[in-house]
N, C-alpha and C positions, 0 to 999 in steps of 0.2 A: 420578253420577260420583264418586270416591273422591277422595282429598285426595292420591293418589302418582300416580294418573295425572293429576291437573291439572296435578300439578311438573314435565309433560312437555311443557306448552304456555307458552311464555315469557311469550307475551300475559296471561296469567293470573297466570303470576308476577309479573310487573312491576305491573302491577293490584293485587296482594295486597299488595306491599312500598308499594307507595303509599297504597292506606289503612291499611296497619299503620302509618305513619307518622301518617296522617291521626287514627287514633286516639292516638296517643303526643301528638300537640297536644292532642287534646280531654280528656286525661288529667291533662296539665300545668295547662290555662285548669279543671279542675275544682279543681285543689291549689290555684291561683295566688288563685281567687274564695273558696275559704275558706279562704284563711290572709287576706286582705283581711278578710272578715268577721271573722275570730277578733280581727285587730289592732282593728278598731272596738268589740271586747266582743260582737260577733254573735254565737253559738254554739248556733245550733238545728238539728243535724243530723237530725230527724226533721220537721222543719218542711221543709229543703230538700229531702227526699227523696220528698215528700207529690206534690208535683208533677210528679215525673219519674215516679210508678209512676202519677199520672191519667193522664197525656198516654200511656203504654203502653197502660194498662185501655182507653180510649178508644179509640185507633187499629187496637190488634191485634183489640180487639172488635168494630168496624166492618167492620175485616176479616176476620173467622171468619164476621159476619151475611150477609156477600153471598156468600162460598164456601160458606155452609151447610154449614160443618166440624160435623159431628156429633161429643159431649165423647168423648174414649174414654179420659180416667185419673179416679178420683174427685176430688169436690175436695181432701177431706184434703192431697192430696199436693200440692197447688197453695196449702196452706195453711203445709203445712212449707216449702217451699220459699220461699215468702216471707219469714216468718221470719227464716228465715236470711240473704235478703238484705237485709231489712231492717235487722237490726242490724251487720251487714256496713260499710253505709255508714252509720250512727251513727257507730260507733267509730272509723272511720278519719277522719269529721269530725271529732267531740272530739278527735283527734290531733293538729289544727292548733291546736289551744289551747296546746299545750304545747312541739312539736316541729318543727322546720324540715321544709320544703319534698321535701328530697332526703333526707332521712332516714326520712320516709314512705314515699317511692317507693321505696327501697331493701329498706327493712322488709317491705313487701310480698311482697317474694321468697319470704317463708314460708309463702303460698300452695300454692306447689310442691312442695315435699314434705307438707303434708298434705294433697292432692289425692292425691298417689302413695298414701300408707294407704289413705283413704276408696276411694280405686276400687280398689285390691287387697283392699281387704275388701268391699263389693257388689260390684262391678264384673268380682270374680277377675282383676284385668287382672295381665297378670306381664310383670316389668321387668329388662331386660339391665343388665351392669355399667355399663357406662355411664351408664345413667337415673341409675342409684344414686351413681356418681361425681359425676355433674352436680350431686346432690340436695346432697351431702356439701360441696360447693362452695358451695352457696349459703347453706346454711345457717352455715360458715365465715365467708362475706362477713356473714352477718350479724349474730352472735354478736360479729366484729369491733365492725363498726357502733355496737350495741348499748353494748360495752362505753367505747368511743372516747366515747359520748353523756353516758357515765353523768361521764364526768372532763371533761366540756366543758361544763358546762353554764351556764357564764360566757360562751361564746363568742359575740359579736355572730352575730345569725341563727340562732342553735342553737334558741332557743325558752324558756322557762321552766321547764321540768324535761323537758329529752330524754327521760329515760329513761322517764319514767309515760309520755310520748307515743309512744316506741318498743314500750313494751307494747300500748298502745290499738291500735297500728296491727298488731302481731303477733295477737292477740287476731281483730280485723277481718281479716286474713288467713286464718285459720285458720275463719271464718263463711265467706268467699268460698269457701272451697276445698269445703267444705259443700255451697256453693249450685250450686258447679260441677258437683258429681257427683251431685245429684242434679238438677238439670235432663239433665246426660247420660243418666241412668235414666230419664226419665221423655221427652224424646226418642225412646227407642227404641219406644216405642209410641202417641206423641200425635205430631200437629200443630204447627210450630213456631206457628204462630199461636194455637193453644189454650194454649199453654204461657206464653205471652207476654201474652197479653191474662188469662188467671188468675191471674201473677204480676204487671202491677199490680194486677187487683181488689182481692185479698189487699193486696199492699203498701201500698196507698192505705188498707184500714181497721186495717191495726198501725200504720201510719205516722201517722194520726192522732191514733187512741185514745195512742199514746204522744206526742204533740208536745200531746195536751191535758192529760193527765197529768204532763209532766216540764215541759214550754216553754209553758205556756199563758199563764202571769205573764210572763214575760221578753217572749213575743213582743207582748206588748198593751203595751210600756213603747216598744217600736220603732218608728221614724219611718221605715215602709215607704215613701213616698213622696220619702225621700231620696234620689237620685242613690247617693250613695256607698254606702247599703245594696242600694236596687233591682238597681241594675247589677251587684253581684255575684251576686246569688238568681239573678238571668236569665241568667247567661252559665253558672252552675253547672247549673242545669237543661236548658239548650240542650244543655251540652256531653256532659251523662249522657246525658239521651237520645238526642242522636247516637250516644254508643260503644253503647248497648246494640242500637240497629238495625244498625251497621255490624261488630262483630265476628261476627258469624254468618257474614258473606260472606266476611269474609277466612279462615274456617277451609273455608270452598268452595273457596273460590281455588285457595289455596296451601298448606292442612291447616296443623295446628299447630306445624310445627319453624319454617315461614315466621311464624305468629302470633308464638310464643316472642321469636324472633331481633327481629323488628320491636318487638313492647314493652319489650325490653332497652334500646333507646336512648331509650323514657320518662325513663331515668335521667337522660341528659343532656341531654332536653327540660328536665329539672326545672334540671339544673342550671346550664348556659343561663338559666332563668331568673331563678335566685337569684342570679346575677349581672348580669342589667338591670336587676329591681326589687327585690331584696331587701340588697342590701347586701354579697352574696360573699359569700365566705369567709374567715377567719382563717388563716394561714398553717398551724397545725397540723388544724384539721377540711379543709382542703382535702384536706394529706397524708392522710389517714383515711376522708376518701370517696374520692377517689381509691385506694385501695387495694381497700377495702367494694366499689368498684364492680368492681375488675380480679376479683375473690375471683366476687361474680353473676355478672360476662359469661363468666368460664369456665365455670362450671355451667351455666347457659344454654345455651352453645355443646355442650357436652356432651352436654347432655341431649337436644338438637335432632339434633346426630351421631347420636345412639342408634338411631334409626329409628324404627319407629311401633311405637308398645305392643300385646302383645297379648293380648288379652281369651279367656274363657272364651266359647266358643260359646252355652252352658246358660245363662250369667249371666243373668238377668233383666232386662233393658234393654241390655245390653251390647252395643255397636259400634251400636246402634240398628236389628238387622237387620228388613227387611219379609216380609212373608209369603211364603214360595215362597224366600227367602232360606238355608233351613234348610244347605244342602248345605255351605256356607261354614264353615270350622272357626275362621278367626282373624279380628279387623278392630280395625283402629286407633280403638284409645280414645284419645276427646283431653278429657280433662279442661278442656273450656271449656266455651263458652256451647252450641254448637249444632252438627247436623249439613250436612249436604248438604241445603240451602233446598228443593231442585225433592223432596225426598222426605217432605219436615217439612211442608207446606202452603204454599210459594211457586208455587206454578205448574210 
């Protein structure tokens, strides 16, 4: 079932907007546990990320062995594709070394338009004014941001140098967007359980080799058994690996204008929270997220209005069609994690 006719059954939509919230929590509790670590000196973003792509390798693996899903992409491609998410959530951890809470989450945005390139250049997806309105918005809200960051960087809660950290997280956007579109490539002709259980095989041996490489001194100096270390690693690894199980569904649900619109309000998960636990805002960064944010939610909104993108039939993974599929000339590229579950290997 397609993501336009699910938008036809309420039940599903309601369902979708509630774990698209449900991930916007586990979004914020992933920002919330390391900017806790970063404030203790913790800062081993390939360390944390070691263990959310086992606990994938593991489960989706267990899962392909009893479906007896036969491989049908090489691995190479399950090797780029880690990669790239691998260093994805490096640098967006390093970001909390430097940069507040909500200025990550906003930073993020730039996702979005370099997912529109990347899949208009594999993907041939072609995008209405709109998409491109939306684009042009966002990346406005964030250029704001950005520059709000670079003349704040005294401000209680801002961070230690915004701006290096506005970059890390722009940088790690721009990996994500990467990893979006080629997991959407590679979709179109594998198993969502092959594809998942490849990307952590992969991600668990870069993720290593690099936390032995860069973190292997710092982390043997750490007093893992502390409470106030422990309890961040665990709730950061819970909460990643809940969003990477749960966004697939929600692009079942209610396709991606409903995904979009739902992680929009991450923003003010985040920011909600920089107001229980981190100390607010200053009267002038409040004004300047507040603004950064009005600048993304229209983009967003826009880009969502636009309707579903549409792809080149020929493209090579594009829309992720199956065999007998051929007749179909267009299908909505969603530049996220994943297809229609019951077509990807859920049952």
């Amino acid at each position: 079932m397609g993501a336009s006719k699910s938008l036809t059954q309420p039940g599903k939509v309601v369902a979708a907007i509630g774990l698209g919230q449900f991930c916007c929590v586990l979004l914020t509790v992933t920002g919330l546990t390391s900017h806790s670590l970063a404030e203790l000196g913790v800062s081993l973003p390939a360390t944390q990320s070691t263990l959310n792509y086992a606990l994938l390798g593991i489960s989706y693996g267990v899962a392909q062995l009893i479906t007896s899903t036969p491989r049908k992409r090489p691995l190479w491609n399950y090797a780029v594709l880690a990669l790239f998410d691998v260093e994805a959530n490096c640098l967006v951890v390093m970001a909390y070394r430097y940069t507040s809470i909500t200025s990550v989450s906003l930073s993020s945005a730039f996702s979005l338009p370099c997912a529109m390139l990347l899949s208009h250049w594999i993907l041939r997806s072609r995008y209405r004014p709109l998409h491109l309105a939306g684009a042009a918005f966002g990346i406005v809200g964030l250029v704001y941001l950005v520059l709000s960051d670079a003349g704040h960087s005294g401000d209680r809660g801002s961070g230690p140098s915004p701006l290096l950290g506005d970059l890390l997280v722009i940088a790690g956007a721009a990996m994500y967007a990467g990893t979006n579109v080629v997991q959407e490539h590679l979709l179109g002709s594998a198993p969502l359980v092959e594809v998942m259980s490849r990307l952590g095989l992969f991600g668990t041996a870069f993720s290593l080799a690099q936390a032995a490489l860069m973190e292997g001194a710092s982390s043997l100096q750490i007093d893992w058994k502390d409470p106030a270390v422990a309890a961040p690693v665990a709730g950061y690894v819970v909460a990643l690996f809940a969003y990477y199980n749960v966004e697939p569904l929600i692009l079942w649900l209610g396709g991606s204008a409903t995904l979009n619109l739902s992680l929009l309000t991450a923003n003010c998960w985040d920011a909600a929270a920089r107001f229980a636990f981190l100390g607010g805002f200053s009267g002038t960064t409040a004004r300047d997220f507040a603004l950064s944010l009005c600048l993304v939610a229209a983009g967003v909104l826009l880009y969502s209005l636009a309707g579903p993108v549409k792809v080149d039939a020929e493209a090579p993974g594009a829309g992720g069609k199956e065999p007998g599929e051929g007749e179909q000339e267009e299908e909505e590229a969603v530049p996220m994690l994943a297809d229609d579950p019951r077509e990807r290997g859920w049952g």
